[in-house]
C-alpha positions as CSV (number, residue, x, y, z in Angstrom):
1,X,0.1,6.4,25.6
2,X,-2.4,3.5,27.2
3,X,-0.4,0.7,28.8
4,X,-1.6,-2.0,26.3
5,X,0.2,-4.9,28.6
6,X,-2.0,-3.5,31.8
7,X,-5.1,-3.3,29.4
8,X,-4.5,-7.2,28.4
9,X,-4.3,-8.1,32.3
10,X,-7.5,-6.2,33.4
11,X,-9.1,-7.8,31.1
12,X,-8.9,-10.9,32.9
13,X,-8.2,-9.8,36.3
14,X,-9.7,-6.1,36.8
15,X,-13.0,-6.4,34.5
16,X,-14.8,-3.3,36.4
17,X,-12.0,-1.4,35.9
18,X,-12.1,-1.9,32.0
19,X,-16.0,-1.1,32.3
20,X,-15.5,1.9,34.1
21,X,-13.0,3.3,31.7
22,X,-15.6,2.3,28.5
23,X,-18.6,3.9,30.7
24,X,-16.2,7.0,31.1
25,X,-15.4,7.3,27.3
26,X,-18.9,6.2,26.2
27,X,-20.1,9.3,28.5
28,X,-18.1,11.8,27.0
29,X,-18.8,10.3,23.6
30,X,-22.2,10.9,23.6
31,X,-21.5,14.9,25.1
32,X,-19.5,15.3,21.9
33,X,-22.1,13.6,19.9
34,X,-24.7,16.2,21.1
35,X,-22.5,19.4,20.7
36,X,-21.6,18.5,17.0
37,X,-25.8,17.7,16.3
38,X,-26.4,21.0,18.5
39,X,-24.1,23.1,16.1
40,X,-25.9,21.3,12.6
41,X,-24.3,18.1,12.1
42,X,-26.2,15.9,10.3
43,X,-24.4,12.5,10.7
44,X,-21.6,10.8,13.3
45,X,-19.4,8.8,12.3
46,X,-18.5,6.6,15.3
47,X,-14.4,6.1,14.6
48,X,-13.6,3.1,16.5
49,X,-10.8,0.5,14.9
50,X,-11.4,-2.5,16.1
51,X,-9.2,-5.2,14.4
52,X,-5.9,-6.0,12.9
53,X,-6.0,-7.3,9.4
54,X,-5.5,-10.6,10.9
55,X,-9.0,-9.9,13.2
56,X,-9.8,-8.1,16.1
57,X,-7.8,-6.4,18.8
58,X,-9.7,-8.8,21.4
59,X,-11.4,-11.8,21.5
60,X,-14.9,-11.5,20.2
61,X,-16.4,-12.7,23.6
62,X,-14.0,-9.7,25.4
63,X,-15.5,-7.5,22.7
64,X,-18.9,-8.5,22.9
65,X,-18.5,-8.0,27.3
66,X,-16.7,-4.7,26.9
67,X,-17.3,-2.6,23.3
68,X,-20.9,-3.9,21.8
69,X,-23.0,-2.2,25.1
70,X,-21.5,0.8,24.5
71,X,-20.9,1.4,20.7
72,X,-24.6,0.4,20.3
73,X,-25.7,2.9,23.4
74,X,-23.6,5.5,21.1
75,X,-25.4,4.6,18.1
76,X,-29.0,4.8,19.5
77,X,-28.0,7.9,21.1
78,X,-27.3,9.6,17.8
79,X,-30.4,7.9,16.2
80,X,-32.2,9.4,19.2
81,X,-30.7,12.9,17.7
82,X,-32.1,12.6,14.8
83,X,-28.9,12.3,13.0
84,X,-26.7,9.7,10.8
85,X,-25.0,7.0,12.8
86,X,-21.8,5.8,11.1
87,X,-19.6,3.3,12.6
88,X,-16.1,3.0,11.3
89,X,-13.3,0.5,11.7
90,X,-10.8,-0.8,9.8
91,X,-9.4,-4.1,9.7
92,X,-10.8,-7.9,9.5
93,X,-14.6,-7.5,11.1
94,X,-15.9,-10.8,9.8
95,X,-15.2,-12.5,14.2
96,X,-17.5,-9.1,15.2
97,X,-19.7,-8.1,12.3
98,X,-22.7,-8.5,13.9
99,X,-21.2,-6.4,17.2
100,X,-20.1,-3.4,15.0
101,X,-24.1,-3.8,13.6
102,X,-25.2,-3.5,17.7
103,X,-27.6,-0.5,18.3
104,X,-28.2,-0.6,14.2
105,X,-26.0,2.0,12.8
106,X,-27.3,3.6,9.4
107,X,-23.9,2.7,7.9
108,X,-20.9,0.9,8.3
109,X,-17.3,2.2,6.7
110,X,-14.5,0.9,5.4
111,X,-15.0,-3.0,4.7
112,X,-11.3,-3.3,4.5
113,X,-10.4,-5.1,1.8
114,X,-6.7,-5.5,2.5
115,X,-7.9,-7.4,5.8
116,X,-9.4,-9.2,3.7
117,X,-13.2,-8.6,3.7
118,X,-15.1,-8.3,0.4
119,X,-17.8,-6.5,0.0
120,X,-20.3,-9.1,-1.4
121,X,-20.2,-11.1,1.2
122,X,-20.5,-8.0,3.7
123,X,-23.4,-6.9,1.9
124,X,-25.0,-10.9,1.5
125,X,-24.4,-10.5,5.3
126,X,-26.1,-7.3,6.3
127,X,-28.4,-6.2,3.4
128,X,-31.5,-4.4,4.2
129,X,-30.3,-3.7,8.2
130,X,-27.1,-1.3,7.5
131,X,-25.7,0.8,4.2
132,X,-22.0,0.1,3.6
133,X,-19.2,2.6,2.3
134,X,-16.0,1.8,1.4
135,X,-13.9,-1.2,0.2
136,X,-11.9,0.1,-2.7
137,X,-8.5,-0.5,-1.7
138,X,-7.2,2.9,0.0
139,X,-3.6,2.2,-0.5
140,X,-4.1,1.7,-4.5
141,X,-4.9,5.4,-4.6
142,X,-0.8,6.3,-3.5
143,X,0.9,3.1,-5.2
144,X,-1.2,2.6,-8.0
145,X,-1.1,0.7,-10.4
146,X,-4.1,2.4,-12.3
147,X,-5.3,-1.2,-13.6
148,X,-5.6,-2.2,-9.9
149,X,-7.7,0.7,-8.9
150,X,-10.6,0.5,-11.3
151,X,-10.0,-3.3,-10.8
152,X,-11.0,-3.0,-7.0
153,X,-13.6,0.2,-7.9
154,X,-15.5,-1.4,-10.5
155,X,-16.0,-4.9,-8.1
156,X,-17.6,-2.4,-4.8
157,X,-19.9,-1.2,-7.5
158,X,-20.6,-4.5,-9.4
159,X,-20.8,-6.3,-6.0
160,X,-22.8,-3.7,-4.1
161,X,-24.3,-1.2,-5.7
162,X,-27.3,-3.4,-7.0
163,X,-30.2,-2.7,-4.6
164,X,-29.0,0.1,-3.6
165,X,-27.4,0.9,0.5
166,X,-24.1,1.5,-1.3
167,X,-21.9,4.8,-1.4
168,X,-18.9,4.2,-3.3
169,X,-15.7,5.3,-1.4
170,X,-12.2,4.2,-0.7
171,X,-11.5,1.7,2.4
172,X,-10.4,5.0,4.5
173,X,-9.6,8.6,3.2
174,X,-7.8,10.9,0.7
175,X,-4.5,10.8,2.8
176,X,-1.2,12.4,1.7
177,X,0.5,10.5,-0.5
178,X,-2.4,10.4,-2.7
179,X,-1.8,11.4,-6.2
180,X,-4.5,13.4,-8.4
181,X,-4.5,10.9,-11.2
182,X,-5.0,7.8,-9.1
183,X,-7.7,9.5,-7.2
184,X,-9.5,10.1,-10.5
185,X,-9.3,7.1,-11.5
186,X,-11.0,5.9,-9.0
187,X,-13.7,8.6,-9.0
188,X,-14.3,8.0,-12.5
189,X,-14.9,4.3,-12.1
190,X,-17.9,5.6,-10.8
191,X,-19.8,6.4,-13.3
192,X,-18.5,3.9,-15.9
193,X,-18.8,0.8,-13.3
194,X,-22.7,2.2,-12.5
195,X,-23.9,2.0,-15.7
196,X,-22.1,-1.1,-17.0
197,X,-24.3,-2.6,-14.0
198,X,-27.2,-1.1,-14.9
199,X,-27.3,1.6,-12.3
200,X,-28.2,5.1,-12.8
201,X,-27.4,6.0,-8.8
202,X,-26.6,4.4,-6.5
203,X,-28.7,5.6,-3.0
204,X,-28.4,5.2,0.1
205,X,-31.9,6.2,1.9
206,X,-31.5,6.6,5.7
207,X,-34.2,8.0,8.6
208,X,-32.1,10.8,9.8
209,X,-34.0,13.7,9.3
210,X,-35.4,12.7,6.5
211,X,-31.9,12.9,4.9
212,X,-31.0,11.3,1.8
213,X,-27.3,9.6,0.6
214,X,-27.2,9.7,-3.0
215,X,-23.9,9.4,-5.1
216,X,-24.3,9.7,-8.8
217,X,-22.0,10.0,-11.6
218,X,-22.7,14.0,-11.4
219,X,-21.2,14.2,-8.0
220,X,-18.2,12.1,-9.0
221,X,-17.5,14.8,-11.9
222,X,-17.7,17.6,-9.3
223,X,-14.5,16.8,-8.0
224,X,-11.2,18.9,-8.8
225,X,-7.4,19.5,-7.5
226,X,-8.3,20.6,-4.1
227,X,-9.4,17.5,-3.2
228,X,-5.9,16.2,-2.9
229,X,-2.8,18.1,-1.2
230,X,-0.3,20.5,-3.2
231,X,2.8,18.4,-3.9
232,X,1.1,15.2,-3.9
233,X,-0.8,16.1,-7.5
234,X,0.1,14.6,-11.2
C-alpha cells in the first residue's frame, strides 16, 4: 500500500526521489507495452486515474513536473510500435486536459461525467488532435433509471458524434452490478441517437497500423447475455 502522507512530503522535499520512482515505473511500462504489441496487440490503453471528481490528485504544476514527461514518453513509445495509444483516467481532467493530451495519444477515455466534464466541451477542446470514448454515465447502467441512461447516451452522441473521433461507450466498464436491461438500453441508444443526428457511423480513424475504429448500429446489435455477469442479468 504506497504511503500517500510520504508521497505528499517528497513532493516538496525529496523531488528526485519522486522522479526516480516515475522513471522506474515509466521503464517497466514501456517493457509491458512492447511484450503485449510483441504478442498482437493492436492498441494500449494507458490506465492512469489522475483526479478526484473534485480535480486532480496533485496540483497541475506537480503534475505537469512529475506525470506529463512520462505519460507522453509512454504514449510516443506505443505510437513508435505502431499501435493504438489510449490514455485513461477518470475523474475531473478539465486543471490537466492538455497534460493527459502530452505525447498525442490516439484517444482519450472516460470524460467522466459524474466529475463533471461534458463531452461537448471536451470535444470543442480537443477536436481534430485526440478521439474521445466514454461519458455516458457508468453508474446509470447498475441504478438505472432507464430514462436517465438514454438521457446521458443520446447527449455523447448528439454532442460528439458529429465529425466523427467519437466511439460511444460508458464513462468506465461493464462492472458487476450491471444489469442486462440497463446495459441494452444503453447500447441501443446507439443506433436510435445516430440517426436522429444524422449519423450513419460514427468512426474513429487512427494511424496505428492502418487500423480503423468504427462503431455502427450493427456492432451495437451484436451484443448478447455474456456481455454481463450471471446473477446480475434481468
Amino acid at each position: 500500500m504506497p504511503d500517500w502522507e510520504q508521497f505528499a512530503v517528497d513532493l516538496r522535499e525529496r523531488p528526485e526521489a519522486i522522479h526516480e520512482e516515475a522513471r522506474r515505473r515509466c521503464a517497466g511500462c514501456l517493457a509491458q507495452a512492447d511484450q503485449l504489441i510483441d504478442a498482437g496487440a493492436e492498441f494500449i490503453m494507458l490506465v492512469n486515474d489522475a483526479a478526484f471528481n473534485s480535480g486532480p490528485f496533485i496540483s497541475p504544476k506537480h503534475f505537469r513536473e512529475f506525470v506529463t514527461p512520462y505519460l507522453a514518453q509512454e504514449v510516443e513509445h506505443i505510437k513508435r510500435r505502431g499501435a493504438i495509444a489510449i490514455v485513461h483516467s477518470d475523474g475531473n481532467l478539465m486543471p490537466i486536459l492538455e497534460d493527459m493530451l502530452a505525447g498525442g495519444p490516439h484517444m482519450l477515455h472516460s470524460i467522466d461525467p459524474m466529475a463533471g466534464m461534458d463531452i461537448a466541451e471536451v470535444k470543442r477542446l480537443t477536436y481534430g488532435r485526440t478521439a474521445l470514448m466514454g461519458n455516458v454515465q457508468c453508474n446509470l447502467l447498475q441504478d438505472g433509471p432507464k430514462a436517465a441512461i438514454r438521457e446521458s447516451a443520446l447527449y455523447c452522441l448528439e454532442h460528439a458524434a458529429p465529425g466523427g473521433g467519437y466511439v460511444f461507450s460508458t464513462s468506465n466498464t461493464i462492472f458487476p452490478g450491471c444489469r442486462w436491461s440497463t446495459t441494452s438500453t444503453c447500447l441501443r441508444c446507439s443506433g436510435s441517437g445516430m440517426r436522429e443526428n444524422g449519423v450513419s457511423s460514427v468512426k474513429c480513424r487512427v494511424s496505428g497500423r492502418g487500423n480503423s475504429f468504427e462503431v455502427t448500429d450493427d456492432v451495437h446489435a451484436q451484443a448478447t447475455d455474456a456481455q454481463c455477469l450471471p446473477g446480475n442479468l434481468e
